[in-house]
C-alpha positions in Angstrom: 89.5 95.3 4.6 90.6 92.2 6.4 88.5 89.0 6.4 88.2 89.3 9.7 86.6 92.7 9.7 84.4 92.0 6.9 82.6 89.4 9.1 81.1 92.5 11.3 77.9 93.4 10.6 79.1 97.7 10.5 75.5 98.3 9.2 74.4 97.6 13.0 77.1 99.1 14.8 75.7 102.7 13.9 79.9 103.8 12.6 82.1 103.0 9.5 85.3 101.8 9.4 88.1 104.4 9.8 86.0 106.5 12.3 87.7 105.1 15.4 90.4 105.8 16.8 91.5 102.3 17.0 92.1 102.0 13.1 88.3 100.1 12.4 89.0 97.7 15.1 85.8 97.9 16.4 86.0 95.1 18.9 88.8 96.5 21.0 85.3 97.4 23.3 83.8 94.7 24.3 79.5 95.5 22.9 78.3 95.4 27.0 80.9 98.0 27.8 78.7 100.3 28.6 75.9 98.4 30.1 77.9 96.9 33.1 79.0 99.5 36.4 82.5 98.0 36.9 85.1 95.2 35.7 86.9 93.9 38.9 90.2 93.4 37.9 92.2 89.8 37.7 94.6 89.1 40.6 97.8 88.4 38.6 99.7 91.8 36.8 101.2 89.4 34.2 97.4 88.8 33.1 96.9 92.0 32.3 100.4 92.8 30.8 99.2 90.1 28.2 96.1 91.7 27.5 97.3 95.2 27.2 99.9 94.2 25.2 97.8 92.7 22.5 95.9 95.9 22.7 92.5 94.7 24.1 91.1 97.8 25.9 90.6 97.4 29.5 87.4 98.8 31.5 88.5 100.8 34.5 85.8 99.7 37.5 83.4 102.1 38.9 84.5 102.1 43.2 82.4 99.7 45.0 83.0 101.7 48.7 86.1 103.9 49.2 87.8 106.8 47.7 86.8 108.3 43.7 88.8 106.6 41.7 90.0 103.6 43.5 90.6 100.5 41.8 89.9 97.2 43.8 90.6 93.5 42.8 89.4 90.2 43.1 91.3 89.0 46.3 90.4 93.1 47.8 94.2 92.2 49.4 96.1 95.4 50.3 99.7 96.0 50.4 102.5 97.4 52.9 105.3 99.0 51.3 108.0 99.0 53.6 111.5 101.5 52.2 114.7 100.2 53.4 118.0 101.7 53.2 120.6 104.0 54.4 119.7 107.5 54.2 120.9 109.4 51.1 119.9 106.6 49.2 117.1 108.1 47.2 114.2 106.4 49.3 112.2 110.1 49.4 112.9 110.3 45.8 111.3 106.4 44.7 108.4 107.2 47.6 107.3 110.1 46.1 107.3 108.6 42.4 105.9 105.4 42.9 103.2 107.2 45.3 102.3 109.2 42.5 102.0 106.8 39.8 99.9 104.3 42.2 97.5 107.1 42.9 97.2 108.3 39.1 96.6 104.3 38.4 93.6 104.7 41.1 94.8 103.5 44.3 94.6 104.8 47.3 97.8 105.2 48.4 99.6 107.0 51.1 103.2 107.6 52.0 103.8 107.2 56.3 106.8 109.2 57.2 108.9 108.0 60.3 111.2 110.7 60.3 108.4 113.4 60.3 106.6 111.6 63.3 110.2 111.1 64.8 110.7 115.1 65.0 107.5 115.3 66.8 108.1 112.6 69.0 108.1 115.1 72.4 109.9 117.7 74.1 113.3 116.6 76.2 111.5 116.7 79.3 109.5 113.5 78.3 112.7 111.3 78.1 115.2 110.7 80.0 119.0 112.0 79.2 122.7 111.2 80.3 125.3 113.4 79.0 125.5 112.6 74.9 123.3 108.9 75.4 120.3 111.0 73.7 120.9 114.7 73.0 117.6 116.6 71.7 118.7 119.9 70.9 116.7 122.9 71.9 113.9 123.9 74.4 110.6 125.6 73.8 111.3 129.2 74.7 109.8 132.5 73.6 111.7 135.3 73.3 113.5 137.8 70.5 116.8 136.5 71.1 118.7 134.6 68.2 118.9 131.1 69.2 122.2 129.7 69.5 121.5 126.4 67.2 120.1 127.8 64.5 121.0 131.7 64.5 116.9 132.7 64.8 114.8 134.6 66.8 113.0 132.9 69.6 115.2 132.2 72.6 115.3 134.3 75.9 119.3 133.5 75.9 122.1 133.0 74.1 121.9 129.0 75.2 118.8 128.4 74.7 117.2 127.2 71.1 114.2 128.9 69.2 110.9 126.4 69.2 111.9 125.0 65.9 114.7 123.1 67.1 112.9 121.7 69.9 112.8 118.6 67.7 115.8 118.2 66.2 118.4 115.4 66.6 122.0 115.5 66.3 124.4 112.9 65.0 124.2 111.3 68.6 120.5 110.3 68.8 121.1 107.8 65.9 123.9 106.0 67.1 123.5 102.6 68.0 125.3 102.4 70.9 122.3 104.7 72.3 120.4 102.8 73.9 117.7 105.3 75.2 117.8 107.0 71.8 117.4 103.7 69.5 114.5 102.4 72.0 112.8 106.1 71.1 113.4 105.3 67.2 112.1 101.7 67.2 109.1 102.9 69.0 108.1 105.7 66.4 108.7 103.8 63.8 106.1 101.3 64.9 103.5 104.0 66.2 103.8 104.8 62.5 103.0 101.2 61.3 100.2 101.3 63.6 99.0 104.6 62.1 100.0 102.8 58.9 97.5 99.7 59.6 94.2 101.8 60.5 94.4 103.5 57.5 94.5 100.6 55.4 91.4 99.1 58.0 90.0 102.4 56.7 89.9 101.8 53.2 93.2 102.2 52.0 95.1 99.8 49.5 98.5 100.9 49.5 100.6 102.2 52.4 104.2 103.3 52.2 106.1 102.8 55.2 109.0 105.2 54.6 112.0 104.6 56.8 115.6 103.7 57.2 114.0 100.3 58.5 117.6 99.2 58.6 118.4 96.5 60.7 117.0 92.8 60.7 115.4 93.4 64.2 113.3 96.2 63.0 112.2 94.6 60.1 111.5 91.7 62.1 109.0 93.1 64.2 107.3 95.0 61.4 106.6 91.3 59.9 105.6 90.2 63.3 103.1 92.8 63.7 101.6 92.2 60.0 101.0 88.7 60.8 98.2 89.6 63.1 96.8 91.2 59.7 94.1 89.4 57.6 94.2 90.2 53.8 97.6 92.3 54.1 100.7 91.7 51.9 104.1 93.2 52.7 106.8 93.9 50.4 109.9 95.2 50.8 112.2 97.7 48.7 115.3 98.4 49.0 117.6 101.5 47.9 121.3 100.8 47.2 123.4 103.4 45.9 127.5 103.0 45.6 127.7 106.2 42.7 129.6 108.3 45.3 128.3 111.8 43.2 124.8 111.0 43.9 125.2 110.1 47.8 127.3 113.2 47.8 124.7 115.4 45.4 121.8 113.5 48.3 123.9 114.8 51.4 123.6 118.7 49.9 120.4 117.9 49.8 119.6 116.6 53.3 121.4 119.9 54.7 118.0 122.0 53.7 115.9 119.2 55.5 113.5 120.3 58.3 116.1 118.4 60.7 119.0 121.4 59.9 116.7 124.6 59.3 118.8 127.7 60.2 121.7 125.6 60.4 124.6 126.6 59.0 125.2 124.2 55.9 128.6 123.1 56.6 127.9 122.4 60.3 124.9 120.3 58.7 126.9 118.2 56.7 129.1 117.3 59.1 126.6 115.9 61.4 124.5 114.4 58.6 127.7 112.6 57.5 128.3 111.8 61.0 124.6 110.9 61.5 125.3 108.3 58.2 128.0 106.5 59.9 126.2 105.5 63.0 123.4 104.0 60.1 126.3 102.3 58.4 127.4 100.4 62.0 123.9 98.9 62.1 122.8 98.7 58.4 122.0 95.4 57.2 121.1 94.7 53.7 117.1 93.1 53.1 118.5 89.2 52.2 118.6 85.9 53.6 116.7 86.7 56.9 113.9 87.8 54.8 113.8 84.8 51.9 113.9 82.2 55.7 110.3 84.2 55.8 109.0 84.0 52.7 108.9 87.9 52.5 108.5 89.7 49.5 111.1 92.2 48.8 112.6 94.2 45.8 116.2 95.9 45.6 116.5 99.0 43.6 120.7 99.9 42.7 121.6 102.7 41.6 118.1 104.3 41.1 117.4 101.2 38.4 120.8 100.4 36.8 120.2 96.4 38.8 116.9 95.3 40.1 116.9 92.2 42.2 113.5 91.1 43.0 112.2 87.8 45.2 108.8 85.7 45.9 107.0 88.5 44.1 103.2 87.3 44.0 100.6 89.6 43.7 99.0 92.4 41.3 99.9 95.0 43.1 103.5 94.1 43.9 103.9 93.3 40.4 102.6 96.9 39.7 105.5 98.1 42.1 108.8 96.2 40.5 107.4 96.9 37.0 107.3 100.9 37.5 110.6 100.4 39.5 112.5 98.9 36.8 112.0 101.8 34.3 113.7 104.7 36.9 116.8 107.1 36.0 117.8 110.1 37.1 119.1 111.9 33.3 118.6 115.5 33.6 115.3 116.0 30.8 112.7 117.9 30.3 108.9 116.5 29.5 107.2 118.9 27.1 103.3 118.5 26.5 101.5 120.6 24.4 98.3 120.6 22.3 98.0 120.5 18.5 97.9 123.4 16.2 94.2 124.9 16.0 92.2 122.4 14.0 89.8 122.6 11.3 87.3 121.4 13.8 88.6 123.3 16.6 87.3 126.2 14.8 83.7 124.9 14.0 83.4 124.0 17.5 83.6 120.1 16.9 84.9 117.3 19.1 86.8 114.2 17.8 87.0 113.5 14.0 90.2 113.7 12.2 90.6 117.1 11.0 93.7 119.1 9.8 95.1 121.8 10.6 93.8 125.6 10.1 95.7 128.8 8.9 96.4 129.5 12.4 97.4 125.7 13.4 100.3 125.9 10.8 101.0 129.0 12.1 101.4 127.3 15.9 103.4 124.5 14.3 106.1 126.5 12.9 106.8 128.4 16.0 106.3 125.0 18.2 109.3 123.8 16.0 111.6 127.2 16.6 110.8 127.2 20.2 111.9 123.8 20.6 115.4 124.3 18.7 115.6 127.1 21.2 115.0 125.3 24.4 117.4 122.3 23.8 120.0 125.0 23.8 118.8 126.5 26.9 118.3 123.3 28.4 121.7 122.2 27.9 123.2 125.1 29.2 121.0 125.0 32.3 122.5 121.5 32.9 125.9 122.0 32.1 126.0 124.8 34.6 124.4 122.7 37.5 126.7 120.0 36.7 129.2 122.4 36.9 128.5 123.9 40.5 127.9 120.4 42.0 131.2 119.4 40.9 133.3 122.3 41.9 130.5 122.3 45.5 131.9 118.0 46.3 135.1 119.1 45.0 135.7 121.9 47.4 134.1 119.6 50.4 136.8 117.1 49.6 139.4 118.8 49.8 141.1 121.4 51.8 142.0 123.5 49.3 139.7 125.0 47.0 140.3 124.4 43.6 142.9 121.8 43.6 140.6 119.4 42.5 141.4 117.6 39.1 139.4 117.2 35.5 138.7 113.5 36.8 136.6 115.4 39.7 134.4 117.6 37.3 135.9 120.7 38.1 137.1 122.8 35.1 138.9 126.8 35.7 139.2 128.2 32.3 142.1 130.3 32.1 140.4 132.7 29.6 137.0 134.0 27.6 138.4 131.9 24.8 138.8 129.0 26.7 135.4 129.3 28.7 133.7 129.9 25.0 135.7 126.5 23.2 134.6 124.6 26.3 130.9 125.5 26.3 130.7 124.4 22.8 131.7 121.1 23.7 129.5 120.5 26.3 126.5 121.6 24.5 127.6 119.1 21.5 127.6 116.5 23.8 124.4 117.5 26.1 122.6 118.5 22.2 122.5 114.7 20.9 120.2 113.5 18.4 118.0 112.0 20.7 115.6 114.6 21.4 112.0 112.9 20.5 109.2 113.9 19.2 105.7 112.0 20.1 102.3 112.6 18.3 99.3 110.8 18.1 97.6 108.9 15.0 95.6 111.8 14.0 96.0 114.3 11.0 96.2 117.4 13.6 99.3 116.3 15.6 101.0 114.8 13.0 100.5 117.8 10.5 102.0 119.7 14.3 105.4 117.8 14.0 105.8 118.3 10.6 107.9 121.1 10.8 110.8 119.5 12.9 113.8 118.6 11.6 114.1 114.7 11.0 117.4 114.9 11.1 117.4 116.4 15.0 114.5 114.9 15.9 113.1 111.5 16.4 109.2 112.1 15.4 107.2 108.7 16.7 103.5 108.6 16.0 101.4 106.3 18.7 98.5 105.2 18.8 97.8 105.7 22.7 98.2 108.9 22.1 94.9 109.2 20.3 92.1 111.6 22.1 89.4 110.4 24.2 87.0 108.4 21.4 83.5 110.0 21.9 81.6 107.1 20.6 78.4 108.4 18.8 79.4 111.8 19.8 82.3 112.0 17.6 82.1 115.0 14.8 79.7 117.0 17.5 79.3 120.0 19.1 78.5 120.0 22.9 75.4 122.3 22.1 74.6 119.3 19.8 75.1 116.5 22.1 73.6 118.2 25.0 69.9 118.8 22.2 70.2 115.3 21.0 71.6 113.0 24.1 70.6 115.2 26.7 70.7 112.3 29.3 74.2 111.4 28.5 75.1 115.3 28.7 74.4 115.6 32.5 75.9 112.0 32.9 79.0 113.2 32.2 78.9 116.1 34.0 77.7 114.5 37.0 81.1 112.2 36.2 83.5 113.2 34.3 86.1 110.6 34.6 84.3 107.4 35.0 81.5 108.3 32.2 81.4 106.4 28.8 80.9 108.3 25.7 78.0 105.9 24.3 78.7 103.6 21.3 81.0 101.4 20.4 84.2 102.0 21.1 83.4 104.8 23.1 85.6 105.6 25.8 85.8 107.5 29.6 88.6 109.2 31.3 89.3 105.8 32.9 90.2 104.3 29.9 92.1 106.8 29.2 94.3 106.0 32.0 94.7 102.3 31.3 95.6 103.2 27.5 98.7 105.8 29.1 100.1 103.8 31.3 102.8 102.1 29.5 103.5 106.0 27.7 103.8 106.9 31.3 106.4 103.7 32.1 108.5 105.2 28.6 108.6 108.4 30.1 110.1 107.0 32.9 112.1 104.9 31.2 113.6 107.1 28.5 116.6 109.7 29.3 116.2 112.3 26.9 113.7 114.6 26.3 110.5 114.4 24.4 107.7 116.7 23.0 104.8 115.0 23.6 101.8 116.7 20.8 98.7 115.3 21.9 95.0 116.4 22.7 92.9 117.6 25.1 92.0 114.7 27.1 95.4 113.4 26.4 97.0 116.3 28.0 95.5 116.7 31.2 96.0 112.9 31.7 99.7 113.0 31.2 99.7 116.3 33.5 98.1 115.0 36.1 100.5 112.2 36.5 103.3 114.9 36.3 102.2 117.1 38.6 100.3 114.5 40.9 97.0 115.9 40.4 94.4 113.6 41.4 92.1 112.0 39.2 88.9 114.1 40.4 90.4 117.2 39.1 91.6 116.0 35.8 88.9 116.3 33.6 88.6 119.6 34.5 91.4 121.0 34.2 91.9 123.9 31.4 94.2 123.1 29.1 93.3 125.4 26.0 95.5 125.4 22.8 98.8 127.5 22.3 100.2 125.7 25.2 103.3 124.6 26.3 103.8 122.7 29.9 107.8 122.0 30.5 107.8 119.0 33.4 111.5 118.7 35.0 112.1 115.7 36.7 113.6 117.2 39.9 114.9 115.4 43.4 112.0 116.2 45.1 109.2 116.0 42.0 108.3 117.3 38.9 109.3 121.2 38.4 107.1 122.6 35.9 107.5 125.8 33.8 104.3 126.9 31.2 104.8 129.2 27.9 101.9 130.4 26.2 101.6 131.6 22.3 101.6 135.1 21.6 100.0 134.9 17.9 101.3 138.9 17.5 104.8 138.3 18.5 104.6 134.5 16.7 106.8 133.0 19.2 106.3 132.1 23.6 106.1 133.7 26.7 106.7 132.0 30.2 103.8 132.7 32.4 103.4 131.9 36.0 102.4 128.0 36.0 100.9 127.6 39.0 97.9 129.4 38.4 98.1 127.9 34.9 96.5 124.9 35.6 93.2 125.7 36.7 90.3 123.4 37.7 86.8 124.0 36.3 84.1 122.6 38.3 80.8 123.0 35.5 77.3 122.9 36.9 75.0 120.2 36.2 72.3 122.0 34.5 70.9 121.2 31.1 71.3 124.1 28.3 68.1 124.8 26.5 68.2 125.0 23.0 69.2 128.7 22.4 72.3 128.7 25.4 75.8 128.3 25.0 77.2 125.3 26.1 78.6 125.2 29.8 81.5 123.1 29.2 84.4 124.8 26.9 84.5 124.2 23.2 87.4 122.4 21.8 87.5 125.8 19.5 88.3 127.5 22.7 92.1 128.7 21.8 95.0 130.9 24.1 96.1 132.2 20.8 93.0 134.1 18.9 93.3 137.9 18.0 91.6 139.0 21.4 94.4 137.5 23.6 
C-alpha cells in the first residue's frame, strides 16, 4: 500500500482496500458526493478534459428546470449549430452523430431540418411561376390513375402527379439564377431558424440548423438574426468532401430521398447531379467573411481526415470539435456482450469480483468461435458491397457497362477459379490483425476473453469498463438491499439514472456516463472492429448511445446474459443485429432485435420480507436449461 493510501483512515470509510472498482482509490468520490443534489459544470471543456484525464470522477448534476437528464453550466449559454456545405457532403450523416452523442451526454439537443420544412413549404398555387423560373412538380389530385412523375396511383390523368409529389422540386428550383425559387429557399430556411430560436427560449441547449446554408448572404443573415439573441452562441461546421467515391456512394444515396420517391433512379440522379451544380455556382466556403465577425466555425474534410477549427470558446463548442475530430467512415462492426455467467450471477449477487461458473466458461468458448466466425462473415459482407458500388459508379460513368478498369474497383473473373483465388485475397486483406477485444478490470470479463486467440486478437482490459460500483451495496442481493436499506431501494427506483448507490465511491447511472465517454470517442475513433465484454450497467450505457436510446430508458432496459448486440455503423445510423446463446446447441442464433431491447418500467413498491424482488436479478440468464 502506497503512502498515500495508508494515510486514510479505511476503518471509517465502512470498505477495504481492493473492494472498489477504482483499484483502492477511494477518493476518486469526493466524501459529500452524495449529500449535494447537483455539481454545475465549469464553463471551459479543456477544464474538464484535465480532470477526467487524471481520473477524478465527475458528478453528473441533477436538472435544475428542463428535460430528464439535461446537463446545464455555469454561464446556462446555449448554442446554434449551423451545417454548411454542398449537398452529398455527409452533413445528414455528422447531424445525426453528433445529435446523438450530445443527447447521450445529456443535452437537449434537436436537429431543424430545412429541406423537410422546404417540401412542405405549399402547394404551386401559393407562388407564383414563369415557365422553368420555379417548377414544383405535381398537384394534389385524387384518383387511381398512375401519376406521371412518379409512376403511382393517385392522379385523375396521365399529366397530373399523385399527392406525394406535390412537394417535390426539380433541379430548376435550386438554381441560382431563380430568383422566385431562391427568395422561397432563403425564406424557409429562416422560418426554420425561427422555429430553431423558440425552442432553445423553451429550454433547449443545443439546436442543429441543418442546411446547405451555402452562400455568405445566408449565413449572413442567420448571424444577423442571432444578434438579437441574449446568451446564444453560434458555431459553424462545415463538410468538405473531394473523395469522388464517397460523393458518388452519397448521390446513390440521395436518389431514395423523400425528394425522388417513385422516381425512377436514373432519372433521380440526373437531376440530383444537376440539382448539385446549381449548389456549386453559388457555394462559398465558411472563411474570411466569417473570421471579419468573430464567428465560431469548424471544417470537417473528408469525414475527419483534416479538421480546421477557429475562435472556438466555449464548453459546448469544445464538446462539438472534440467528437468531430474522432469520425471515419471504415466499414466495422461494434459487438457488446455481457460476461460469462458468474459465480455471483448465480447466487443472485450484485458487484464483487467473482469468476466465472461452469456455464460462464461454457459461454466463453462459444463467444470466442462465434467471433472467428463473424470476422469471416463480416469481411465477405464488405467485400461484396464494395464490390457492387464499384461496378454501380463504374457503369454510371461510362457508357458501356463493364469497360471499366481494375483502377475503378471493378473486377469480372473469367472463372470459379479465379472468383475463388480472388476472394481469398480480399478476405486476407479485410481479416487483419486488428480485430480488438475490450474487457473490463474484473475477474468475470477477463476470465470471458480468455479464450481468444492473442495472436488474432488484440485483448485490452480498461478500467472504464468496470460495472456500476454499488457502494455499500456491493456483494448484495436486491431482496437484501431492499430488507436492510429500504429507503435507498425505492430511491432508486423512483430514479434510476441519477440515483447514488450510498457509500463511498458509490456511483449512479450518470457517472456512468461521464466514465464512457472517452470509450465512446475510441469507438468513434478506431476503424476496426471490437468486442466490447462488459456488464450490465455497462452495456445498456454503450447501447444506448448506439442505438440513440435516451437516457430515461436506459436503466431499464433488459439486457440478460448470453447476449450478443452487433452495432453497424451505417449512412444513416447504427444498424443493429442481436444473437442469443442456445446452451443445447452451444453456439448463436440471430433473433429479431428490435423487440430485443425492451424497456422495463418496475413499480415503486417496497417487497416485504418473504417477496421476490421486483427488479431482475443479476442471476437472471438467456442461457439456463428452461430457454
Amino acid at each position: 500500500m502506497s503512502e498515500r493510501l495508508r494515510r486514510l483512515p479505511y476503518e471509517n470509510l465502512g470498505t477495504t482496500e481492493g473492494s472498489s472498482p477504482m483499484g483502492g482509490v477511494f477518493f476518486d468520490t469526493p466524501r459529500f458526493a452524495n449529500s449535494v443534489p447537483f455539481f454545475r459544470f465549469q464553463r471551459f471543456g479543456r477544464v474538464l478534459a484535465i480532470l477526467a484525464g487524471s481520473g477524478v470522477m465527475l458528478a453528473v448534476p441533477k436538472p435544475v428546470a428542463g428535460g430528464h437528464g439535461e446537463v446545464r453550466t455555469d454561464s446556462d449559454h446555449k448554442l446554434v449549430v449551423v451545417m454548411v456545405g454542398l449537398p452529398a457532403r455527409g452533413k445528414s450523416y455528422i447531424v445525426k452523430k453528433l445529435k446523438r452523442y450530445l443527447s447521450w451526454l445529456g443535452f437537449q439537443t434537436k436537429i431543424f431540418n430545412v429541406g423537410d420544412r422546404r417540401r412542405l413549404a405549399g402547394s404551386a398555387d401559393e407562388y407564383e411561376t414563369a415557365g422553368e423560373d420555379l417548377q414544383r412538380v405535381g398537384r394534389k389530385d385524387s384518383g387511381e390513375a398512375p401519376c406521371s412523375g412518379c409512376s403511382s396511383p393517385g392522379a385523375d390523368a396521365q399529366t397530373a402527379e399523385c399527392a406525394q409529389c406535390e412537394t417535390r422540386h426539380s433541379s430548376a428550383f435550386f438554381d441560382p439564377d431563380n430568383k422566385k425559387a431562391r427568395q422561397i429557399r432563403e425564406q424557409v430556411a429562416l422560418e426554420v431558424f425561427e422555429d430553431l430560436l423558440r425552442w432553445l427560449q423553451a429550454g433547449g441547449q443545443i439546436a442543429i440548423h441543418d442546411a446547405t446554408n451555402s452562400t455568405i448572404e445566408r449565413r449572413h443573415a442567420l448571424i444577423s438574426r442571432l444578434k438579437c439573441e441574449t446568451d446564444v452562441n453560434l458555431m459553424f461546421v462545415e463538410s468538405i468532401c473531394t473523395d469522388r467515391d464517397i460523393i458518388n456512394r452519397n448521390i446513390k444515396l440521395k436518389t431514395h430521398s423523400p425528394d425522388y420517391v417513385g422516381i425512377d433512379p436514373e432519372v433521380a440522379e440526373a437531376d440530383f447531379r444537376a440539382r448539385l451544380r446549381n449548389y456549386e455556382r453559388a457555394y462559398r466556403s465558411v472563411g474570411a467573411a466569417e473570421e471579419k465577425l468573430d464567428v465560431q466555425y469548424c471544417k470537417i474534410i473528408d469525414v475527419g481526415k483534416k479538421v480546421i477549427a477557429y475562435n472556438i470558446q466555449g464548453f459546448l463548442e469544445s464538446q462539438v470539435v472534440f467528437y468531430l475530430m474522432n469520425m471515419n467512415l471504415e466499414p466495422r462492426v461494434i459487438y457488446i456482450t455481457r460476461h460469462g455467467e458468474s459465480e455471483d450471477n448465480a447466487a443472485g449477487r450484485i458487484g464483487g469480483d467473482a469468476s466465472l461458473s461452469a456455464n460462464g466458461s461454457k459461454y466463453a468458448r462459444a463467444l470466442a468461435r462465434f467471433i472467428d466466425r463473424r470476422r469471416l462473415e463480416f469481411a465477405v459482407e464488405v467485400e461484396e458491397y464494395n464490390r457492387l458500388v464499384a461496378q454501380t459508379i463504374c457503369s454510371t460513368a461510362s457508357s458501356t457497362p463493364g469497360t471499366c478498369s481494375e483502377a475503378e474497383g471493378a473486377v469480372s473473373p473469367d472463372s470459379a477459379a479465379d472468383a475463388l483465388r480472388l476472394e481469398q485475397s480480399l478476405l486476407r486483406r479485410r481479416v487483419q490483425p486488428g480485430f480488438e477485444v475490450w474487457t473490463s478490470m474484473l475477474k468475470r470479463t477477463m476470465e470471458t476473453a480468455e479464450f481468444f486467440d492473442a495472436q488474432r486478437y488484440r485483448i485490452k482490459n480498461i478500467r472504464s469498463l468496470n460495472e456500476i460500483y454499488a457502494g455499500k451495496c456491493e456483494g448484495m442481493t436486491y431482496q437484501e438491499i431492499a430488507q436492510k436499506f429500504p429507503d435507498e431501494f425505492e430511491a432508486r427506483q423512483l430514479d434510476k439514472f441519477y440515483y447514488r448507490y450510498p457509500g463511498i465511491g458509490g456511483e449512479s447511472y450518470a457517472d456512468v456516463v461521464m466514465r464512457l465517454q472517452q470509450v465512446i470517442v475510441e469507438l468513434e475513433r478506431i476503424r476496426h472492429s471490437v468486442l466490447l465484454v462488459t456488464h450490465r450497467a455497462m452495456a445498456r450505457t454503450l447501447l444506448a448511445y448506439l442505438m440513440d436510446i435516451p437516457t430515461t430508458h436506459m436503466p431499464s432496459m433488459e439486457l440478460p446474459l448470453g447476449y450478443i448486440y452487433a452495432c453497424e455503423p451505417r449512412p444513416f445510423g447504427n444498424f443493429l443485429r442481436v444473437w442469443r446463446y442456445d446452451p443445447l446447441r452451444d453456439d448463436f442464433v440471430e433473433i429479431d432485435a428490435p423487440s430485443t431491447l425492451k424497456i422495463r418500467y418496475p413499480q415503486v413498491s417496497l417487497p416485504t420480507a418473504t417477496s421476490a424482488p421486483p427488479l431482475p436479478s443479476p442471476a437472471e440468464t438467456a442461457y439456463s436449461a428452461k430457454n
